[in-house]
N, C-alpha and C positions, 0 to 999 in steps of 0.2 A: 535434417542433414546439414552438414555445414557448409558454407556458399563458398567456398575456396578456399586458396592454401595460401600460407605465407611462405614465400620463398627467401629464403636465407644465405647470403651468396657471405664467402668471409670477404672482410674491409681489406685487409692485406694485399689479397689476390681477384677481383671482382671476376672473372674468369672462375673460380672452384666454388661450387654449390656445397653451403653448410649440410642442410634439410631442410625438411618443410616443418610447418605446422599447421594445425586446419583454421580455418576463419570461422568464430563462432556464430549461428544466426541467431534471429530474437528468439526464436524457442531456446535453442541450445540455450542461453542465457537461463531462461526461463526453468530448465528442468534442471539446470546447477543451484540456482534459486532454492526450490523446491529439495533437492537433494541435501543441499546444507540445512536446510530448517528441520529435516529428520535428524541429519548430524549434530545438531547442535540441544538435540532435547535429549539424544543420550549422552552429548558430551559434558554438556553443563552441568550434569547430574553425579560428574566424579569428581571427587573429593580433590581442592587445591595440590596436595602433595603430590597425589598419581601422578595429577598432569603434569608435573615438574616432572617426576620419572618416567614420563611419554617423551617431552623433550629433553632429557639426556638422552635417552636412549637414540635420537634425530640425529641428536650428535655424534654419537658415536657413528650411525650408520654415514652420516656427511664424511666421514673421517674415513670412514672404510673405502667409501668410491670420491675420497678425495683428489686424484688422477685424473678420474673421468670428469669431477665438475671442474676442474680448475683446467685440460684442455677443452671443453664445451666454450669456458669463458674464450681463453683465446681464440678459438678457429670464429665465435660470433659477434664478439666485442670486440676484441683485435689485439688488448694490451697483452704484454712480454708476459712470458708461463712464469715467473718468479710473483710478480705484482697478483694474478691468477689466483696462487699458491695461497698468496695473501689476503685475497678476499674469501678463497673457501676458507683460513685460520680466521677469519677474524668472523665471519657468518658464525662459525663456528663455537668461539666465544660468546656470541651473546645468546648463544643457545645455552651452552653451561650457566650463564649469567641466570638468566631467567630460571631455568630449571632449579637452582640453589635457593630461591629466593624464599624464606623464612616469613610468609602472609597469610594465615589463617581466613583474611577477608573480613574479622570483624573487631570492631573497636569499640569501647563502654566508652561512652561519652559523660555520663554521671551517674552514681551509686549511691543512694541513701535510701539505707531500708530497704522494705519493699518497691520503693521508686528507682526504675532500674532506666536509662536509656540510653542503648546503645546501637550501631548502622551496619550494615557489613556493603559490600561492593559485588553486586550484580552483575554476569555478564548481558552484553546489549543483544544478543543472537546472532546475526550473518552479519558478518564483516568483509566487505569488498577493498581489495588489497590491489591498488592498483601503481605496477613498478614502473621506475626508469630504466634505459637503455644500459648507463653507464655502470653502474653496481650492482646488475639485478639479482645477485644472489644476496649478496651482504644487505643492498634493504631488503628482501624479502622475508630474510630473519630477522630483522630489525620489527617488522609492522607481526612478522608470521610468531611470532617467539611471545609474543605479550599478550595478542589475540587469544592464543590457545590458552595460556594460562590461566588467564581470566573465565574461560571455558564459552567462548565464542566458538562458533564454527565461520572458516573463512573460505573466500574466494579469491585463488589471485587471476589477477589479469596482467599478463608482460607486458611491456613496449612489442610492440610490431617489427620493433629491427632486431629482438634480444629474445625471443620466448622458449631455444631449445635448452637451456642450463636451468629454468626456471619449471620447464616441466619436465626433463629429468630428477629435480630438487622436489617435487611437489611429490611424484611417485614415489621418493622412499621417504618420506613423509607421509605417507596414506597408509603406508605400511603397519605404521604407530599407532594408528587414530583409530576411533569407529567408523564405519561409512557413512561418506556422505560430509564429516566434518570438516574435510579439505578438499577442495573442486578448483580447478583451472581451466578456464575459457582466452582463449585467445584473438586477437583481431586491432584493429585500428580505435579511432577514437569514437565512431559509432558503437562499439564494442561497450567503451568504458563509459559510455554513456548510456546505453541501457541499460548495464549494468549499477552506476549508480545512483539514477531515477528511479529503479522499482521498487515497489512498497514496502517488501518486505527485506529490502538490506538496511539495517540497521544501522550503519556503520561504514563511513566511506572514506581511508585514509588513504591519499594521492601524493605520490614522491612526483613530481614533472613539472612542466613551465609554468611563469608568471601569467602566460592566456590560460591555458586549459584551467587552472583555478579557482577561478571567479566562476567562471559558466561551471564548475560543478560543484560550488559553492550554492548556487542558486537553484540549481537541481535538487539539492538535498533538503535545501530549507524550503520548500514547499512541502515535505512531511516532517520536518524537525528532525532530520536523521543527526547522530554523529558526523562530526566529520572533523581528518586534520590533513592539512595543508601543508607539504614542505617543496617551495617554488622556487626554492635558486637565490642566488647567492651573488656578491658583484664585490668579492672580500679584499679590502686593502689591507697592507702591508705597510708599519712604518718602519724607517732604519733609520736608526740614531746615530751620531757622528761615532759615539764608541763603540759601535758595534764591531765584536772582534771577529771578522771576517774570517780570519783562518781557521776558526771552530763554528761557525754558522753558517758560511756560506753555501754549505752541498744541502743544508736542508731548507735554506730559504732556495734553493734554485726547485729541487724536487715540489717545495710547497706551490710553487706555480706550473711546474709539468710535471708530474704524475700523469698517468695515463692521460698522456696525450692535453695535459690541460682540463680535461672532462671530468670534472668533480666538482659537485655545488659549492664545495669550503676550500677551493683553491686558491689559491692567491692571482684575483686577476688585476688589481692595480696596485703598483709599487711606487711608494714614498719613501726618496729616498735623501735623506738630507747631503746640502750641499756641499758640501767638504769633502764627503765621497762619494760622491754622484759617478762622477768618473769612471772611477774604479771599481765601482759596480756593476756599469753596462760592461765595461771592456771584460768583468769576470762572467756575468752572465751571454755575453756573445760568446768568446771563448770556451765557455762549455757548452753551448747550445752545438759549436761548431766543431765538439770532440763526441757528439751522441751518432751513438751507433739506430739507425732508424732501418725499420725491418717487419717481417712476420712474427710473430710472436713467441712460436716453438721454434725459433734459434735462441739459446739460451745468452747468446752473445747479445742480442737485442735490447736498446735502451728504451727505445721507446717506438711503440705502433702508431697504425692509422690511427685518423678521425674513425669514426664507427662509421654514418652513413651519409651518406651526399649529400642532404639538406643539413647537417651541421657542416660543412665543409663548406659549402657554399654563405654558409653567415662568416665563417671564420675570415673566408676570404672579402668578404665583403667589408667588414669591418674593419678590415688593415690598407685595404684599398681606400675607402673612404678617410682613414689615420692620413693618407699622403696627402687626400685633399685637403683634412684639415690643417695642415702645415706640418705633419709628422714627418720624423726619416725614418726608415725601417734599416737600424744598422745593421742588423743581419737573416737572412732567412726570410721569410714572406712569399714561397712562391712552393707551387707542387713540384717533387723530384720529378725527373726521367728516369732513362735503363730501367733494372731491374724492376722498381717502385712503380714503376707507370702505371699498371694494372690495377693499384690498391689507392686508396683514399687517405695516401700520404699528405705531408705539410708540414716543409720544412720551418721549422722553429720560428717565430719573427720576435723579434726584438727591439722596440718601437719607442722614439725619445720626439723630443717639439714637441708634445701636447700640452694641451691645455686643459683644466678639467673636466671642463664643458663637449669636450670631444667624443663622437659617438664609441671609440675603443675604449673608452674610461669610462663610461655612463650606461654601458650597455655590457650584459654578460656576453662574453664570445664564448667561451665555454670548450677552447682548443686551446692548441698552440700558440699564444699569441699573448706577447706581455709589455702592455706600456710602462712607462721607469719615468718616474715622475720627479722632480727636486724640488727640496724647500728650504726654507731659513730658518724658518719657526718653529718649534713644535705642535703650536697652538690653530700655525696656519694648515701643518697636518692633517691635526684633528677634524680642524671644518671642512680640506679637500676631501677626507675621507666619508664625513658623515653626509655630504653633500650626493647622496643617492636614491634612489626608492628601495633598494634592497638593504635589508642587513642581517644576514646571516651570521658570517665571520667575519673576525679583524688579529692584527696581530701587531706587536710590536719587539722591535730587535734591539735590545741595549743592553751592555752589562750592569746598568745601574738599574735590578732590579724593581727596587721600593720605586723609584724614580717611571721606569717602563707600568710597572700598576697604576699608576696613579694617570698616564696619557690612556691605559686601555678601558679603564673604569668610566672613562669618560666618550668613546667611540660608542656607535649605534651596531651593536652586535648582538646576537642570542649568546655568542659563542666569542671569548676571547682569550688570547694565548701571548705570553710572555717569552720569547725564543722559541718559540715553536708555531706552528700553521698546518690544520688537517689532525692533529691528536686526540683521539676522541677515548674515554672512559663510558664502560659499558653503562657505571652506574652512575652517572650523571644526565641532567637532560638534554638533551638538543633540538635546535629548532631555532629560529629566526623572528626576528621584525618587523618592522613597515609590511613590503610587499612580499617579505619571502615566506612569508606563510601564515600559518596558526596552527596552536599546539606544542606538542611536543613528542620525541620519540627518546628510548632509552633510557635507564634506571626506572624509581619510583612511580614521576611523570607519566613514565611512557607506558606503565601496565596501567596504571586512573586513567588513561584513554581510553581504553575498554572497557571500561564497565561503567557504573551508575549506583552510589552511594543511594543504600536504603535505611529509611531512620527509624527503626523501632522503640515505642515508651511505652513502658510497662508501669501500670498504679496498682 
């Protein structure tokens, strides 16, 4: 039976209970375990194509109670029902993606004569899908879309502050499937921990922090499981003196709030060169102080809470600790009152005097919260920027093209953008660097994570 409930209160209003969801025990684990490994010996036994027309078919049903996932997200994540809207189209998407994809699973590697040798791509069996807070529907298509294809059977496991969109999303997913080939269990990190120690999950891909990574890193590699890693992001931003401001500036401000700041490839440290430094903060205070801040289903709404008290409580810590380090916070840095009181608001902050070395510039905050950093060089950019343990994204803002290639080729990123920040193509890879992970998710990459090249030679 299961040892308790998650209770889900919305970020907005901490007074109105979302629901519950149950906490899974080690059995429970254990009989999801079990349950996928039936799913996954009928599933792996249908033909590549099918399963593509298993996931359109996801799709299409995602589309049908598109309403329902996309208020699920707001009333437990907190972001405005437009952004919502946007993560059930874009889950969405790489559900079509995948399901299109034209892979038979096997390749001739050489042909002569009778001498035939060629491999095809095996799936691994139970894949433990374990999500973050902030996106949980869109990665769960991301890891849940390639799995299947591949014809693994998976298991997801939510975040603990996010699991009711995730098992709404799972149920009409099972719909599709054979039994047993999609299971969700829910709970805390003893949860994702049993879940990806046991012997027979093959496959343990983890969207979450830089700690939880290594410890389930280490868990997998005492039986040689699969595993990918995507741990966060600490993405500079450089702006070039030509950057034409009156056509970039709403997407380089979005690039660092988007949902509330909370997205691995947001822009959390900006470089901004000196010539227009100035004019930068004065435009990014001034719109930080034209956002409309609220619940989510007001469609007037710019932007929501932090999601849940312990990110709120680093956000604030980290802009607090900016003062000691000789920062000014020019605007915002502090929780609303009235209406806002109730919810896990956090008004905008906007933070200059730093140094590089300062713990808001060296450390993901992962909210509302943007240091604006000036330079002279573009070279001295480059090294503030590469000067990190993470690298996920980077980006750079110039009209001079060929000139912005040439500073982005050169940053420590998985992921780099040319006037843009956060842009992602289904059929490309993603994933990060140094600390921010291993692997990859989306396109080509991301379905070779499931599986395991088999090499057949024929004499």
């Amino acid at each position: 039976m299961p040892q308790g409930r998650l209770v889900i209160l919305n970020p907005a209003d901490r007074r109105r209970k979302v629901g519950e969801a149950p906490i899974a025990s080690p059995e429970d684990v254990k009989r999801a375990v079990d349950a996928a490994g039936g799913g996954f010996e009928c599933w792996s036994s249908v033909p590549m194509r099918e399963r593509g027309k298993a996931l359109s078919k996801i799709a299409d049903a995602f589309e049908a109670e598109g309403d329902a996932l996309a208020r699920s997200l707001v009333d437990e994540v907190g972001k405005p029902l437009k952004e919502a809207r946007g993560e059930v189209a874009g889950s969405i998407g790489v559900l079509r993606y995948y399901s299109a994809i034209e892979f038979d699973g096997r390749t001739v590697a050489r042909e002569e004569g009778e001498n035939v040798t060629f491999y095809t791509h095996q799936p691994l069996g139970v894949a433990a899908l374990i999500l973050p807070w902030n996106y949980p529907l869109l990665v769960m298509s991301w890891k849940l879309a390639p799995a299947l294809l591949a014809g693994n059977a998976a298991i997801v496991k939510p975040s603990e502050y996010t699991p009711l969109t995730n098992l709404l999303a799972t149920k009409i997913v099972a719909n599709h499937l054979p039994n047993g080939a999609v299971q969700i269990i829910c709970g805390g990190d003893s949860v994702g921990e049993a879940l990806s120690s046991h012997r027979k999950v093959a496959m343990v891909s983890l969207t979450g922090s830089a700690a939880t990574g290594p410890k389930l890193l280490r868990q997998a590699a005492g039986r040689m499981a699969r595993v990918t890693l995507e741990l966060g992001g600490n993405d500079p931003a450089i702006v070039m003196p030509d950057a034409d401001l009156s056509k970039r500036f709403e997407s380089l401000f979005w690039s660092a709030f988007r949902n509330a700041g909370q997205v691995c490839i947001a822009v959390k440290r900006l470089y901004v060169h000196e010539k227009i430094y100035d004019e930068v903060v004065r435009r990014f205070a001034g719109r930080a102080d034209a956002l409309r801040l609220g619940n989510g289903m007001d469609e007037a709404t710019d932007m929501g809470p932090v999601n849940n008290g312990a990110q709120l409580r680093k956000v604030s810590r980290l802009v607090s600790m900016a003062q000691k380090d000789g920062g000014k916070t020019v605007r915002g840095g502090r929780r609303p009152g009235g209406a806002l009181a109730h919810g896990l608001f956090y008004d905008p902050a906007i933070v200059t005097g730093l140094g590089n070395d300062a713990s808001l510039v060296q450390e993901e905050q992962f909210g509302p919260a943007l240091p604006i950093i000036p330079f002279g060089k573009a070279d001295d950019a480059v090294e503030m920027a590469n000067d990190c343990g993470l690298a996920l994204g980077a980006s750079v803002w110039s009209e001079d093209r060929k000139r912005a290639l040439g500073i982005a080729e050169r940053l420590d990123a998985g992921v780099a953008w040319v006037n843009a920040h956060m842009a992602l193509d289904n059929a490309a890879p993603f994933g990060g660097f140094k600390g921010s992970g291993l692997g990859r998710e989306l396109g080509m990459a991301g379905l070779m994570e499931y599986s395991a090249p088999k090499t057949y030679i024929i004499k």
